[in-house]
N, C-alpha and C positions, 0 to 999 in steps of 0.2 A: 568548465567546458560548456560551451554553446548547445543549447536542445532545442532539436527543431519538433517542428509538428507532430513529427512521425514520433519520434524518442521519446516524447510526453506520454502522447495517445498509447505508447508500448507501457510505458512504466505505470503508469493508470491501470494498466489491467491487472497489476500484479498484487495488489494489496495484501490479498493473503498469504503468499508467497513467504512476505516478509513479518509474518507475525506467528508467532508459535500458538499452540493449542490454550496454554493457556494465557497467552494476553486476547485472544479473541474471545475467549469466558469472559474475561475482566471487562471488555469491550460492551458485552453487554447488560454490566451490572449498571447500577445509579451512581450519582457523582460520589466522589472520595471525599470530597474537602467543603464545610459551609463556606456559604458565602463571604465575604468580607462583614466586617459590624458596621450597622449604616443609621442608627438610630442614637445620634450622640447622650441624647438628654433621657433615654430608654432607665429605666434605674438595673438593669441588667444588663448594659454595654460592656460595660468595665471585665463583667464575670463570663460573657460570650467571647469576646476578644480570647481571654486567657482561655478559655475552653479549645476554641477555633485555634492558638498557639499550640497546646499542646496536642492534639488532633494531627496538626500537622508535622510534630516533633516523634510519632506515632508513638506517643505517651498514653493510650488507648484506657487504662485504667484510673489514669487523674481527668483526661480528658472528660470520663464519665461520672466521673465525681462531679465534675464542675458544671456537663449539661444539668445533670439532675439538679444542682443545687440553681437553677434557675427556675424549675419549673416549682422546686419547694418553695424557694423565697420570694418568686418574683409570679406569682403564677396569673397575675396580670399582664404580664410582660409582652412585647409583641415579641420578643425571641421566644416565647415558650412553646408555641404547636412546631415547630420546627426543633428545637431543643428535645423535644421527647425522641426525634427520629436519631438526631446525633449521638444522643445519648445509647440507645440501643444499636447505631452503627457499631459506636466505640467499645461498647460491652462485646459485642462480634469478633468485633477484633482483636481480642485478650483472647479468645480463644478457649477459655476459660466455662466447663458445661453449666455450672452453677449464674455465667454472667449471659448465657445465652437465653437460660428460661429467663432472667430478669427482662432482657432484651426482651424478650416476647411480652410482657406485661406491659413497656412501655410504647410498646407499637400496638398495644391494645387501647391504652390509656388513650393516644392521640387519634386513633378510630373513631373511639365512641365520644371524645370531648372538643378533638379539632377535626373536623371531616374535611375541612376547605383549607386544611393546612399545606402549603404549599410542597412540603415532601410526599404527601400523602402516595401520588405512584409508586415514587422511588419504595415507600413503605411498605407497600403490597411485596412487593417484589423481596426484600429485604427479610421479611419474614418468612416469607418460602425458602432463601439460602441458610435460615437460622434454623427451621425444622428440618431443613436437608442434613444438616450439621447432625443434631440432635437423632435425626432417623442412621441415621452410621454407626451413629455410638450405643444404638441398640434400643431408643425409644420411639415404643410400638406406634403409642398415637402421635407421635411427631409424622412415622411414615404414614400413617394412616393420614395425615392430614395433607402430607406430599402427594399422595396417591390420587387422591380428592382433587387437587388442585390441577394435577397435570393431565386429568381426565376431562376437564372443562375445556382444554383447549381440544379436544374430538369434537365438540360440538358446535353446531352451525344452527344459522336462522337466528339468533340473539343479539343482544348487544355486544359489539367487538371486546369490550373489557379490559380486564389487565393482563395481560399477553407477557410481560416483562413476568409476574410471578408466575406464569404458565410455564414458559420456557426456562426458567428454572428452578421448576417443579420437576419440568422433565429433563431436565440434567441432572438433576441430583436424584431423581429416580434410577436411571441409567446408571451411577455410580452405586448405588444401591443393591442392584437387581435387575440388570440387562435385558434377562430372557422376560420381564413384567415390563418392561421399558418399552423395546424394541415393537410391538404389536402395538402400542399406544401411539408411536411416533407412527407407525405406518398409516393409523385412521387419520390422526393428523395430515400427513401427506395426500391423503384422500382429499381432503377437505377441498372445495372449489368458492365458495363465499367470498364476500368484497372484503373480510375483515380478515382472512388466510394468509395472503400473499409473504406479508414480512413472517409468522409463525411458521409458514411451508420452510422459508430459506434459515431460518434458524432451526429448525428438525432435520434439514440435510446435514448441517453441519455436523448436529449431536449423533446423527445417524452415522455418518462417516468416519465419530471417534473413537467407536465401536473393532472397524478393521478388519471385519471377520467376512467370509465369502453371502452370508444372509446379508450382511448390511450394502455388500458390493452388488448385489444384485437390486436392492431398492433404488442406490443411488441410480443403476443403469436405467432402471425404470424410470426414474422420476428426469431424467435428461431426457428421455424419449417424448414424455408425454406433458409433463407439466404445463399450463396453459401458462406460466408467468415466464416469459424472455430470462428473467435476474436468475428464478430460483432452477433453472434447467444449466443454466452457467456455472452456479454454485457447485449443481451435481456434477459436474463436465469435470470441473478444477479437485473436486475430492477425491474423486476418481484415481487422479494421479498419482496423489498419494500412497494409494496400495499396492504401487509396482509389480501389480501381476499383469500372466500374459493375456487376461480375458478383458482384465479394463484396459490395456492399451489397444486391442483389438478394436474394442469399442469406441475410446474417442478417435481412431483411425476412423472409424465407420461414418461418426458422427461429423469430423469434418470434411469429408467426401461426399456427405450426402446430403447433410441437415441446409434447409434454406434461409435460416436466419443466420446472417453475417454474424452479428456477436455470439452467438454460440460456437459459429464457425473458431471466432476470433479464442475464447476462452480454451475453444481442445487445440490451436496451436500451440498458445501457454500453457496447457495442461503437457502436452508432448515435449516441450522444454522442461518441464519438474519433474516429469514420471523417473522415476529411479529404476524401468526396466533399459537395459542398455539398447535394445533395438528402436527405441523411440526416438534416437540421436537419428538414425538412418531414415525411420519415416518422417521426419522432418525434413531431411535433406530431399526426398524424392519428390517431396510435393512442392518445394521451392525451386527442383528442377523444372516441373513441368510446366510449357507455357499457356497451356490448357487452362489451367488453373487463377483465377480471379489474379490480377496483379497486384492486389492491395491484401490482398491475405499472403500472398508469397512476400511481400516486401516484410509483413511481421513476424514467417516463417523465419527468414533471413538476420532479423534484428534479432531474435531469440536465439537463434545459432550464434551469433557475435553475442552476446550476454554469458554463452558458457564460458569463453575468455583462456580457453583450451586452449594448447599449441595445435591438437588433431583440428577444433573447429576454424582457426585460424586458417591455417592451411587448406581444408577443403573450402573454404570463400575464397582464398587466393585463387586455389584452381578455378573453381564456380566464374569467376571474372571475364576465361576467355570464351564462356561457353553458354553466357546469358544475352538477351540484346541488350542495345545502348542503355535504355531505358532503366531496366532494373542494375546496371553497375553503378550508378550513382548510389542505391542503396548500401550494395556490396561495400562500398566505399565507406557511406558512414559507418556500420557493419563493424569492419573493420578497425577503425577507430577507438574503437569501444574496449578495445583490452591490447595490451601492452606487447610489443615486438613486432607491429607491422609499419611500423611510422616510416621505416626509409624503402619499402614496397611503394609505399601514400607517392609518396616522393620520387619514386620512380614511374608511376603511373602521370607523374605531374611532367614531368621531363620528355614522358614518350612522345615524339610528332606523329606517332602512326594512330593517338585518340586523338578524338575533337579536343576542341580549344576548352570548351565549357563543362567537360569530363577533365579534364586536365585542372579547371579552375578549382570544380571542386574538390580535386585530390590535392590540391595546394592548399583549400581552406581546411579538410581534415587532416593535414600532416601539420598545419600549424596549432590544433587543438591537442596535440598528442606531446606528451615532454619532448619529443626531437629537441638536440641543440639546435638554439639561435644560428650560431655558425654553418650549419646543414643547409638551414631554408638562406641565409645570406646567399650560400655557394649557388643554389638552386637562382636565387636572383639572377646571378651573376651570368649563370650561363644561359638563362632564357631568352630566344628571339623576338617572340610574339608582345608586343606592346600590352595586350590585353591581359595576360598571364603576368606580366611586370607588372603590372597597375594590381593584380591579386596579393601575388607578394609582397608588394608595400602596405596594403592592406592588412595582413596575417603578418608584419614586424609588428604593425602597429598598435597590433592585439596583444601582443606579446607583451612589450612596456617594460621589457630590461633592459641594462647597460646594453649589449651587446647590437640589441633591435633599436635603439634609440641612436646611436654612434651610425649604425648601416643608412638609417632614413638619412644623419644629417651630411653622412655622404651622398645620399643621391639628390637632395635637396640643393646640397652646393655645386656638385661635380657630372651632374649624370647629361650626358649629351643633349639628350629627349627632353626639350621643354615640359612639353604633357606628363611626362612623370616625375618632373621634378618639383610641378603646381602639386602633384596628388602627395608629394614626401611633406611639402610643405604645409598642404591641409593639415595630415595624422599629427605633423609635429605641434600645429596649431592645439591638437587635442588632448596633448601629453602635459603633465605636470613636471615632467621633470625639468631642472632650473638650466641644462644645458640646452634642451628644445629654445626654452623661450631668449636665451640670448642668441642659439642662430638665427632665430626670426629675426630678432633686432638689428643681428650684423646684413643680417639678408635686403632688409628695408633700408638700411643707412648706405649700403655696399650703390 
């Protein structure tokens, strides 16, 4: 299907939408997989290659066998400050508590021996998920060392630092020990500094996978006031999540009142995810009114067509006779967007009582929709308007099966209207199939 401007800019807003709680943790860990081997003549290619295979075979305990055995035999090697981090990835991921303190000796090793190793971040960070580990299974100074680390990120005026091990210091805190957590992330949210902004929108999140009415009352806070446009979004969108009736109240409030359009924009999509069923209906009210911005109703609208409902189906059919010209072109793609409205499309394409150019587009979205070929033929057949003929030939020609390929080279041979038998003959020009291009042939020799 064709996506227009609007449909992108819609589906762009949705990202978290479509990721669960934990592939956004995973999102913010460091890369999974080393690089490719790129030093042929290295004398530890051979054994990074095989390390880096089994890595990715998630062979996690040979894997580690074989980083290590680079930095024992080759400890010249340019793979080896890198090799100490894989190494103690791959011990992580055995799972194994005994491979986890080893891991942590090898992310010491590459601290104090490679400091300009180019995992070095990822390292920071790596080690905080490995004492996170370690603090669960009931080692004291693991969390004491967790504790330590997610407390740094409370603090402002300094060097912005390793934010990656902070914030999952303080997720793995929060699985720890919520009620130690939860006050930590709020000084966090406090924070106003140039080096905050990304740490803010990553504490919303940790704060909102909590669920509980404390955490639903910071995100509301933190939507009200936050000075960063992204991290007031974040909170708008978690919100939703909790399908209570006090945060739908809220991003009700927030998009009736708040002045910045993309926040505006994120509590529509927030009111499309909330899982309180009244949110379906303040959606619908606000895409009524024409009071309301035309470019935030038109996303109200797309959101309604994304549930793909028979009920939201139907209340956009209604909505149709009772919005101006203007936003029914939306209605239309709207529509489009979920299955059983195709011969409505088709009927709005047929009506003489819309414009010509409401009509057009209801013939270009009844041709994006599986209608049979034969449907939109018939719609051909019985059109008046020259301008509406020249769309339909357009929309077979998008189409590109037997059945749209055989209609063109009918109107290309047969159709009264010169001018629409040049426009059958362009499409066919651009079709591959082998009967298009012998009726050109007969058509030029004829």
């Amino acid at each position: 299907m064709m996506r227009t401007p609007l449909l992108l800019a819609a589906l762009a807003a949705a990202p978290l939408a479509a990721q669960d709680r934990a592939e956004t943790v995973l999102a913010m860990a460091g890369p999974e997989l080393p690089p490719a081997a790129r030093w042929q003549q290295d004398p530890a290619n051979e054994l990074y290659r095989a390390a880096r295979e089994s890595l990715n075979r998630r062979e996690y305990a040979a894997a580690a066998r074989l980083f290590q055995r680079i930095r024992q035999e080759h400890p010249a090697s340019r793979y080896t400050p890198d090799a100490l981090y894989w190494e103690a990835f791959s011990r992580y991921r055995t799972g194994d508590a005994a491979e986890l303190r080893t891991a942590l000796g090898a992310l010491e090793a590459q601290r104090t021996r490679y400091p300009r190793a180019a995992t070095r971040r990822d390292a920071g960070e790596l080690a905080t998920r490995i004492s996170g580990e370690l603090a669960r299974r009931g080692d004291e100074g693991a969390a004491r060392q967790v504790e330590r680390t997610a407390t740094r990120a409370t603090r402002s005026g300094g060097p912005c630092g390793d934010q990656d091990a902070q914030v999952a210091a303080l997720n793995a805190l929060l699985q720890m020990d919520a009620e130690r957590a939860l006050p930590i992330l709020e000084r966090v949210l406090a924070r106003r500094d140039e080096c905050s902004p990304g740490l803010r929108e990553k504490a919303v999140f940790l704060v909102s996978s909590k669920g509980t009415p404390a955490a639903e009352a910071t995100l509301m806070r933190v939507a009200r006031t936050d000075p960063s446009a992204k991290v007031r979004e974040q909170a708008v969108f978690w919100l939703s999540q909790s399908g209570s009736e006090q945060s739908l109240r809220f991003i009700e409030e927030i998009l009736r009142t708040s002045d910045d359009g993309r926040v505006r924009e994120k509590a529509i999509f927030a009111l499309s995810q909330h899982r309180n069923p009244r949110a379906f209906a303040v959606l619908r009210a606000f895409a009524e009114e024409s009071g309301n911005p035309r470019a935030m109703r038109e996303k109200a609208i797309f959101w309604i067509g994304q549930r793909g409902t028979p009920e939201s189906a139907s209340y956009l059919r209604g909505l149709f006779g009772r919005v101006e010209p203007a936003m029914k072109k939306d209605l239309l793609m709207a529509l489009a967007q979920s299955p059983g409205n195709e011969r409505w499309l088709l009927g709005v394409a047929s009506d003489p009582s819309e414009g010509w150019e409401l009509r057009k587009q209801a013939l270009f979205w009844a041709g994006q929709t599986r209608i049979a070929t034969a449907e939109l033929v018939a719609v051909y057949d019985a059109l008046q308007d020259r301008r509406l003929k020249e769309q339909a030939i357009f929309v077979l020609s998008q189409r590109g099966d037997a059945a749209a390929i055989d209609k063109l080279i009918v109107i290309a041979r047969r159709d009264p209207d010169r001018q629409l038998r040049t426009r059958a003959v362009f499409w066919l020009g651009q079709s591959r199939d082998p009967r298009a291009a012998q009726t050109l042939a007969e058509i030029i020799d004829s």
